[in-house]
DRENZAKE-83668 format. One line per field, with one value per residue (C-alpha): residue number from 1; x, z, y; residue in one letter. Coordinates in Angstrom, 3 decimals. Each point is the difference from the previous one (the first is absolute). Layout:
% DRENZAKE-83668
k: c(NUM ...)
px: c(X ...)
pz: c(Z ...)
py: c(Y ...)
r: c(A ...)
% end
This chain:
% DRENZAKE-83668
k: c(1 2 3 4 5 6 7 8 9 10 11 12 13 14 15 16 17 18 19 20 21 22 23 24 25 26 27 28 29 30 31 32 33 34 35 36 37 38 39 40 41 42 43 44 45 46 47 48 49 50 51 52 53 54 55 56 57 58 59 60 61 62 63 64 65 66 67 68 69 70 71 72 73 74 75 76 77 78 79 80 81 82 83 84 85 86 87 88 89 90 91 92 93 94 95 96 97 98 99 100 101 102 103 104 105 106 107 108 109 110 111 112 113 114 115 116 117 118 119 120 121 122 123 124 125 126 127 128 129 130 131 132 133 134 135 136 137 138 139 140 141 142 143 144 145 146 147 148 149 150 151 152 153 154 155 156 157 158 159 160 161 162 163 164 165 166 167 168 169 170 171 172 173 174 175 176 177 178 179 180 181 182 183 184 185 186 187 188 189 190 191 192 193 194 195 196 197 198 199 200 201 202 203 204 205 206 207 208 209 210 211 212 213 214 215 216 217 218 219 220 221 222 223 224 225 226 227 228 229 230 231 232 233 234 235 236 237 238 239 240 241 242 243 244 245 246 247 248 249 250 251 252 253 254 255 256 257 258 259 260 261 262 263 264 265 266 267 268 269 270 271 272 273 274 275 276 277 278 279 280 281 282 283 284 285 286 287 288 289 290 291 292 293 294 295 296 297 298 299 300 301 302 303 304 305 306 307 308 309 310 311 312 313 314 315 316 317 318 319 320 321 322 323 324 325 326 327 328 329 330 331 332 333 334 335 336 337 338 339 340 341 342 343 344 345 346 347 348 349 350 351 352 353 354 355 356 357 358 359 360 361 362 363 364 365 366 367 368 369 370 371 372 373 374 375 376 377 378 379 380 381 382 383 384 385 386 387 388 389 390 391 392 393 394 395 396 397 398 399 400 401 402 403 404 405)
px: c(17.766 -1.015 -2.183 -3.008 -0.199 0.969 -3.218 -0.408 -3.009 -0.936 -3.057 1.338 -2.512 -3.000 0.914 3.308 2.903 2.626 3.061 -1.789 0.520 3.378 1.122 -1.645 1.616 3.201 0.013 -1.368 2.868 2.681 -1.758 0.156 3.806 0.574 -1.489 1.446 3.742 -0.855 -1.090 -4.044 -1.412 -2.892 -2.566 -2.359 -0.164 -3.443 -2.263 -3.548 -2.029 -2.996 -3.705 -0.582 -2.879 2.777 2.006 1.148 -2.154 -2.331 -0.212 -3.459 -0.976 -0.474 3.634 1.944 0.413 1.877 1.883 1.547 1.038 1.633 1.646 1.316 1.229 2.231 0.778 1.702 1.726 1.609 0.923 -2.598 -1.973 -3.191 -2.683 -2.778 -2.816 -1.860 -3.220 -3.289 -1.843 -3.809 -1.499 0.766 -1.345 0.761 3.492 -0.607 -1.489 3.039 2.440 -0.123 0.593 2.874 1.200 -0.442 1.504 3.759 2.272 1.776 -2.704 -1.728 -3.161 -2.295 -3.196 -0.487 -2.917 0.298 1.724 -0.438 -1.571 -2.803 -0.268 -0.948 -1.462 -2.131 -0.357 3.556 0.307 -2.444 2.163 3.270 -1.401 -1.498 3.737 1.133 -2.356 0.435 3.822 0.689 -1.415 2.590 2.129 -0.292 1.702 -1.859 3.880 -1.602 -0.779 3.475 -0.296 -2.918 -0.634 -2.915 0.776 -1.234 1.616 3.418 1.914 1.625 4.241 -0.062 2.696 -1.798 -2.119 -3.150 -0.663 3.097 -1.600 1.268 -1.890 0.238 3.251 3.940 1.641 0.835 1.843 -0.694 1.525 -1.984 2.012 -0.249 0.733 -1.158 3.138 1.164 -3.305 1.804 3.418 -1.302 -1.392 2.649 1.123 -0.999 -0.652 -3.016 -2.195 2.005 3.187 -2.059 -1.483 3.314 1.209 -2.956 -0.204 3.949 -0.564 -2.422 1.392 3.173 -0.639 -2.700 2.900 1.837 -2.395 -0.621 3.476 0.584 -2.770 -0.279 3.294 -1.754 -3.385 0.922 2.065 -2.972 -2.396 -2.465 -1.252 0.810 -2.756 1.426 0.065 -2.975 1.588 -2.293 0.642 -0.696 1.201 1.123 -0.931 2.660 -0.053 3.114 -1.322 -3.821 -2.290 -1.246 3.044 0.573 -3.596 0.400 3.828 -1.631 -2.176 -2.764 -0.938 -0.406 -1.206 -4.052 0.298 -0.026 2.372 0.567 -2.338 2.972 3.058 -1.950 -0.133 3.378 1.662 -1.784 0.289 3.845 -0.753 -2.344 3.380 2.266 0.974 0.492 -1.542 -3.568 -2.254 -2.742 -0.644 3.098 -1.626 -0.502 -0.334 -2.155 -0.473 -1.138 1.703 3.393 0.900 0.775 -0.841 -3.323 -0.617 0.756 -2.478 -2.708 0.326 -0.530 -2.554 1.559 -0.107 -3.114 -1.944 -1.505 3.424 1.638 -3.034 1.201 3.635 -1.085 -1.675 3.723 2.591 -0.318 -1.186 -2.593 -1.378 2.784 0.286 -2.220 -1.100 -3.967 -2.399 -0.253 -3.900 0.136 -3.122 -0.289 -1.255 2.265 2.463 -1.463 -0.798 3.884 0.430 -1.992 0.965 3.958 -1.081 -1.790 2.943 1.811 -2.008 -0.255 3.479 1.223 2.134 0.840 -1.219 -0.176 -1.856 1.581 -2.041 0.531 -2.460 1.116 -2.455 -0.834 1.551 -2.693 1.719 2.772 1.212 3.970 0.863 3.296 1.081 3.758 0.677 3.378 -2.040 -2.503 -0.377 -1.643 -3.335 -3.805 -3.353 -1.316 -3.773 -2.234 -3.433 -2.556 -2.888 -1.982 0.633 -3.808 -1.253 1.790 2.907 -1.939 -0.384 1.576 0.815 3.263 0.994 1.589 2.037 2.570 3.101 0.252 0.623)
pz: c(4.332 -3.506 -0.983 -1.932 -1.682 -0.501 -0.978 -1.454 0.157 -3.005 -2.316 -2.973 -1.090 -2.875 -3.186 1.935 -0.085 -0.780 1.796 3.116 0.394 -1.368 2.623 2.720 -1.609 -0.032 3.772 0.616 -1.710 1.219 3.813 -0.824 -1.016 3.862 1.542 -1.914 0.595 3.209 -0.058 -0.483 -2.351 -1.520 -1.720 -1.668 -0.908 -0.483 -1.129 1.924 -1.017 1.685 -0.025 -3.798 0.819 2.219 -2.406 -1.442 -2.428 0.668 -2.033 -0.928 0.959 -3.785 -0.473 2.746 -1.611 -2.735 2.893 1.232 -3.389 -0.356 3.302 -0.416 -3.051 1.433 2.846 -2.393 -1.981 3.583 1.160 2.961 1.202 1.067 0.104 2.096 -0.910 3.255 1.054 -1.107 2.028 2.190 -2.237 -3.555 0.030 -4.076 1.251 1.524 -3.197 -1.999 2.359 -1.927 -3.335 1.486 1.451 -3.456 -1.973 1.986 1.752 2.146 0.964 3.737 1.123 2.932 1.092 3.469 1.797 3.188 1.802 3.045 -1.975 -2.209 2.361 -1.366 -3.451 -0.366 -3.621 -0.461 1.640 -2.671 -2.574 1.039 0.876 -3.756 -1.161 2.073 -1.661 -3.615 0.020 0.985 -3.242 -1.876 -0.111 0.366 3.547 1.824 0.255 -0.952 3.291 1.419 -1.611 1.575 3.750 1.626 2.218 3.483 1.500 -1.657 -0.857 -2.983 0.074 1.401 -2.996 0.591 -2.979 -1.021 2.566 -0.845 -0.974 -0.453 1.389 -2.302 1.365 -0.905 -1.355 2.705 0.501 2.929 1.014 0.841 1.777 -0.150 4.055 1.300 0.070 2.523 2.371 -0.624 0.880 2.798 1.537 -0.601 3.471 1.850 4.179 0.568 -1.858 0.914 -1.948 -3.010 -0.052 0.727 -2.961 -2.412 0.870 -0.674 -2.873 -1.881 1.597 -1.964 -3.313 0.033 1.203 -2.762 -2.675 0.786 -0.243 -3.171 -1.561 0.794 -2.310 -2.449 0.303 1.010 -3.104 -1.916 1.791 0.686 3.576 2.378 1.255 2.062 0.999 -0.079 2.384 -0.026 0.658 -3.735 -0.281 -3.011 -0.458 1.632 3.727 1.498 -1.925 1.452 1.896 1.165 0.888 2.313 1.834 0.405 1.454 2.611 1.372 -1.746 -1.416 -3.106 -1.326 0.711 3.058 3.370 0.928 -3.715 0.968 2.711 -2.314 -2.796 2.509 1.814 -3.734 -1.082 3.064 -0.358 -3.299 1.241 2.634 -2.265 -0.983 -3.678 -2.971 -0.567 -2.928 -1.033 2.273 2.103 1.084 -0.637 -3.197 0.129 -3.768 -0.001 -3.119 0.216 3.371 -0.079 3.629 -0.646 -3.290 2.058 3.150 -2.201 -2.184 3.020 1.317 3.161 -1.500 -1.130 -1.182 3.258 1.710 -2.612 0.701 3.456 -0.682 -1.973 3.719 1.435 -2.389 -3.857 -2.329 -1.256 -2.256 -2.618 -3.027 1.077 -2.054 0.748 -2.478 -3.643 0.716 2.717 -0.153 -0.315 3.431 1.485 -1.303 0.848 3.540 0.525 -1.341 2.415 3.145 -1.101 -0.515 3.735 1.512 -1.700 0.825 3.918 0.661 -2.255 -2.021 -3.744 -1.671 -2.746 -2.156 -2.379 -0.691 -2.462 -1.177 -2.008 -3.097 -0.310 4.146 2.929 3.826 0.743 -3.717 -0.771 -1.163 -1.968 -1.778 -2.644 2.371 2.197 2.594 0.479 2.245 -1.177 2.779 -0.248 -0.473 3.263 0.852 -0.344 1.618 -2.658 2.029 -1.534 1.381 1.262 2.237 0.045 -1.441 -3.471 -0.147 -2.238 2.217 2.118 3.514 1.999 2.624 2.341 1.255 3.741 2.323)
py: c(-3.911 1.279 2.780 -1.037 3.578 3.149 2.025 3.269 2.165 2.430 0.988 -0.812 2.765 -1.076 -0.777 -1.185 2.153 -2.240 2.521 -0.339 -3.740 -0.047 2.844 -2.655 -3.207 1.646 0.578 -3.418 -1.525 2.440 -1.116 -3.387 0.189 1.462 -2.696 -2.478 1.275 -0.341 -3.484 -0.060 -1.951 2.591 -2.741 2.761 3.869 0.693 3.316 0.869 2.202 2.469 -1.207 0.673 2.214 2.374 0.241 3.522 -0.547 -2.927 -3.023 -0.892 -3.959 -1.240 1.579 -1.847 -3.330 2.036 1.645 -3.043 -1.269 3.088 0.129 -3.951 1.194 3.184 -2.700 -2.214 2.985 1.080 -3.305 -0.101 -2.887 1.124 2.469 0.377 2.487 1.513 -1.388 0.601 1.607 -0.403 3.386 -1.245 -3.381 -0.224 -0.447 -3.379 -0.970 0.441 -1.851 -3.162 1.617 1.470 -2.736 -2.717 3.379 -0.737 -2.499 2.289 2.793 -0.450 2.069 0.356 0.928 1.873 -1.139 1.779 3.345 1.642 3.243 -2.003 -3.505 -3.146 -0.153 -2.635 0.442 0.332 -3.215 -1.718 1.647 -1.132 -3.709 0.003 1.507 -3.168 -2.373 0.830 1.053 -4.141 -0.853 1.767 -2.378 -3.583 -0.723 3.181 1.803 3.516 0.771 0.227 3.253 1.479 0.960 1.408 2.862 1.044 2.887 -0.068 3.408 0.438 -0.123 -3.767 -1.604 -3.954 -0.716 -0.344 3.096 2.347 3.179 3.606 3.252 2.875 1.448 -0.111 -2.785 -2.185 -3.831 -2.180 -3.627 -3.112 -2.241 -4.340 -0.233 -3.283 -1.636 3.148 -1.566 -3.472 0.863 2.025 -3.472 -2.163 -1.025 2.504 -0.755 3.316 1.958 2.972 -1.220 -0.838 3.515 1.867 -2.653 0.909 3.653 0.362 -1.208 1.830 3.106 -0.776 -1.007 3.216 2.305 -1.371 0.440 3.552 0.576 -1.626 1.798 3.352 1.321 -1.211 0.846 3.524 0.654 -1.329 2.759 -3.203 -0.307 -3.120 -0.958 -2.847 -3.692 -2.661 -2.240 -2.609 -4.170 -1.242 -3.400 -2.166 -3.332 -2.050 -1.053 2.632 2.823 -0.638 2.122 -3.604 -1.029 2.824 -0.842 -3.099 1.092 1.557 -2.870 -0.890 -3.513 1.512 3.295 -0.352 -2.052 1.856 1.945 1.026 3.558 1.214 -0.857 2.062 3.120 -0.606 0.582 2.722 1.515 -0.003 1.818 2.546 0.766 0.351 3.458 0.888 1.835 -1.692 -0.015 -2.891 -2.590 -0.600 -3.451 -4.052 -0.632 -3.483 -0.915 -3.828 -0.816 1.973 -1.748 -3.719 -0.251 1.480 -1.818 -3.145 0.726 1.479 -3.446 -2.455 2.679 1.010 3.647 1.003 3.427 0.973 -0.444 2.463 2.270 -0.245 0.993 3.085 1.222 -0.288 0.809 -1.651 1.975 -1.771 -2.536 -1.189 -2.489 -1.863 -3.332 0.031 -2.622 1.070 0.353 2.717 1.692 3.649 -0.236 -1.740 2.354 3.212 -1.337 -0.598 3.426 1.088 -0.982 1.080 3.246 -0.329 -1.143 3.101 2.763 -1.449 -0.458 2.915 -2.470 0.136 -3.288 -1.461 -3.191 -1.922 -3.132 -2.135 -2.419 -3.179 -1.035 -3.447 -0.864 -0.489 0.115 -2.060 -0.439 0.065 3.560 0.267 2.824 0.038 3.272 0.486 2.153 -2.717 -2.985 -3.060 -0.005 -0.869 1.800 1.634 -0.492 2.796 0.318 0.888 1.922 2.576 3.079 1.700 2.764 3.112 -1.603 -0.537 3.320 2.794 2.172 1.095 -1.554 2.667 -1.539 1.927 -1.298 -1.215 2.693)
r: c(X X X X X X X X X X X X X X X X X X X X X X X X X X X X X X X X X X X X X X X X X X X X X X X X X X X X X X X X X X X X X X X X X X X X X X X X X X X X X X X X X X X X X X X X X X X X X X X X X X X X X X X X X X X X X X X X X X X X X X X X X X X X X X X X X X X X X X X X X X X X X X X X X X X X X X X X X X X X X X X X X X X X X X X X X X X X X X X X X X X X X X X X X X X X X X X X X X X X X X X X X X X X X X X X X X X X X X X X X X X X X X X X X X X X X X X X X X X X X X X X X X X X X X X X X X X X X X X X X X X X X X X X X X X X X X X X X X X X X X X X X X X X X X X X X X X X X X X X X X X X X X X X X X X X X X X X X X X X X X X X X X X X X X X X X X X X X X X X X X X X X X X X X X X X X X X X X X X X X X X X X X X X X X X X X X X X X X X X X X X X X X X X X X X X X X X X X X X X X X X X X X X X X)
% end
C-alpha cells in the first residue's frame, strides 16, 4: 500500500513568509524519509493552506491568483509537489470569481469553493458560482484537465490531506497522511469463505499500517513542534485492476460496480473502515473517482455506472462526486443542479462531500476520453440530464437542511 501524501497545514501568512514553508517542507521531507526506511512509497508532500479570507491576515480575492503563483513558486524552491489554497467561501462570492484566474495562473495549485455546512446550509448562490467556476475553468485548457484541481465543498473540515479539499484552520502547523488503500479492500477479498473473515482481514489491516504510521511519525513531528493530526484512511484506488476500488466491489459479489448488489458491497467496506480504530482526520471513506479507477473508468464507459448511481454511493459511504468526464456543453444548470443535490445528500446524512466534475470541450456523452496522465484511466463521457432548475430551487436564497436524526 502507498501513501498518496503527506500534507502539511500552515498560513504561509500574506505577502508569504518564505521561513514558514521551509520549516513545513523540512518536516515533510524528514516524514517522508521515515516512511520510506520503513518501506512506503510516499508519492507526494503537499502544502494547504486556510480559506484565504481566514487567514492571519486575509488575502483579498483580486490578490489570490498572485498568491498561488507565489506559493507554486516556494513549492518548487522546497522540493514539494503541491499546494492547495482553502476554499472560497458562501459570504465572499468575489472569491468564486477568481478561481479560474487562479487556476490558468499555475500547474500545480488546487482550490475549492464550499457550497454547503451545517452552520450556513445550502447556498444556492454559491452553487451557481461554483457551477460557473466549473464551466469556465474547462476552457482553460484545451482537453477540460483544469478541473482536477478544483472541488466543490459540502460539509468538509479543514485537516483532511486529499486534494482539491485539503485545507488548514488557523491553528499550529500540523501534517496529516492520506493513504491509497484499495488494494488492502482487494486483498481482504481474495479467497475469503464469510463476510466475517473479510472484515477481520480488512479491519486488521488498516489497523496496522495506521498503528504503524503513527509510530513512524510522531519522533519526528514532535521534535518539529508541528501537531499530528492523523490518518485519512480512505480506499483511493489507482488505475490498474488489483489496486481498484472496483475491483474490490465487484470481489464481493456484484456483476459489476452499478449493477445490484453493488449498494451492499459499497457499505460492507466502509463499514469495516468506520470499525477500525485509529487516528482519523478527512474523510476516512471510498474514494470513487471515475477516472482514477480502471474498474470504474471501464463500467462508467459501457454505462453500467452512471451519475445517479455515484449519487447513490455518496448516501452510503463515498465521498462524493469525483473526476467525473460529463459533455463539454454542460449547462450552468445542469451543473449547479448536481451541485445541489451533493450538498443535499451532505447536509442529510452529515457526510463530508465533495464535486469534482469535469467537463470535456468539444465531447457529447459516450465519446472516448483519454488523457497522457498515469493517474487516469482511459473511459467515456457520462450523460448528464440538462433540466432547468425552477421553483424554489431557482432561487437565491439558502436551503437549510438538518441531518437525519
Amino acid at each position: 500500500m502507498n501513501v498518496r501524501a503527506l500534507t502539511g497545514f500552515l498560513d504561509p501568512g500574506w505577502p508569504i513568509d518564505p521561513r514558514r514553508v521551509a520549516a513545513l517542507a523540512e518536516t515533510l521531507h524528514a516524514a517522508r524519509k521515515v516512511l520510506q526506511d520503513s518501506g512506503y512509497t510516499v508519492q507526494s508532500l503537499r502544502f494547504a493552506t486556510p480559506p484565504p479570507s481566514q487567514m492571519g491576515r486575509p488575502v483579498a480575492p483580486a490578490d489570490r491568483p498572485e498568491l498561488a503563483r507565489q506559493l507554486e513558486a516556494q513549492c518548487f524552491v522546497h522540493g514539494l509537489d503541491y499546494a492547495a489554497i482553502g476554499p472560497a467561501l458562501p459570504d465572499e462570492l468575489p472569491g468564486y470569481a477568481v478561481i479560474p484566474d487562479l487556476l490558468a495562473a499555475t500547474e500545480n495549485v488546487f482550490t475549492s469553493a464550499v457550497i454547503a455546512s451545517p452552520e450556513a446550509g445550502l447556498s444556492l448562490p454559491a452553487t451557481d458560482a461554483a457551477a460557473d467556476v466549473i464551466q469556465r475553468a474547462s476552457s482553460i485548457t484545451p482537453d477540460g484537465f483544469a478541473n482536477l484541481r478544483f472541488a466543490a465543498l459540502a460539509c468538509v473540515l479543514p485537516g483532511s490531506p486529499f486534494f482539491p479539499a485539503a485545507y488548514a484552520d488557523r491553528g499550529d502547523p500540523a501534517v496529516a497522511v492520506a493513504t491509497e488503500a484499495a488494494e488492502l479492500a482487494v486483498d481482504a477479498l481474495r479467497d475469503v469463505t464469510s463476510p466475517a473473515k473479510a472484515r477481520r482481514r480488512l479491519v486488521g489491516m488498516i489497523e496496522a499500517h495506521a498503528a504503524a504510521f503513527e509510530r513512524l511519525l510522531q519522533p519526528t513531528l514532535t521534535q518539529a513542534d508541528v501537531q499530528f493530526l492523523g490518518i485519512d484512511f480512505s480506499l483511493a484506488p489507482y488505475p490498474e485492476p488489483a489496486r481498484s476500488l472496483g475491483s474490490a466491489i465487484e470481489a464481493f459479489g456484484p456483476s459489476a460496480v452499478g449493477s445490484p448488489g453493488s449498494s451492499a458491497a459499497c457499505a460492507f467496506l466502509a463499514d469495516c473502515l468506520d470499525k477500525a480504530e485509529f487516528r482519523r482526520t478527512g474523510f476516512c471513506g471510498l474514494f470513487m473517482p471515475v477516472l482514477e479507477d480502471s474498474i470504474l473508468a471501464a463500467r462508467a464507459a459501457s454505462g453500467q455506472l452512471t451519475v445517479t448511481d455515484l449519487l447513490l454511493y455518496s448516501t452510503l459511504c463515498g465521498t462524493g462526486l469525483d473526476v467525473v468526464p460529463l459533455p463539454g456543453d454542460a449547462s450552468l444548470s445542469a451543473l449547479a443542479a448536481v451541485l445541489i443535490d451533493v450538498g443535499a445528500i451532505s447536509l442529510r446524512h452529515a457526510k463530508q462531500l465533495t464535486a469534482r466534475l469535469m467537463p470535456l470541450p468539444g465531447k457529447a456523452a459516450g465519446d472516448e476520453v483519454h488523457f497522457d496522465f498515469s493517474y487516469f484511466a482511459d473511459s467515456r463521457v457520462l450523460a448528464l440530464a440538462n433540466h432547468p432548475l425552477g421553483g424554489l430551487l431557482a432561487s437565491a436564497g439558502t436551503l437549510e437542511i438538518g441531518p437525519r436524526p
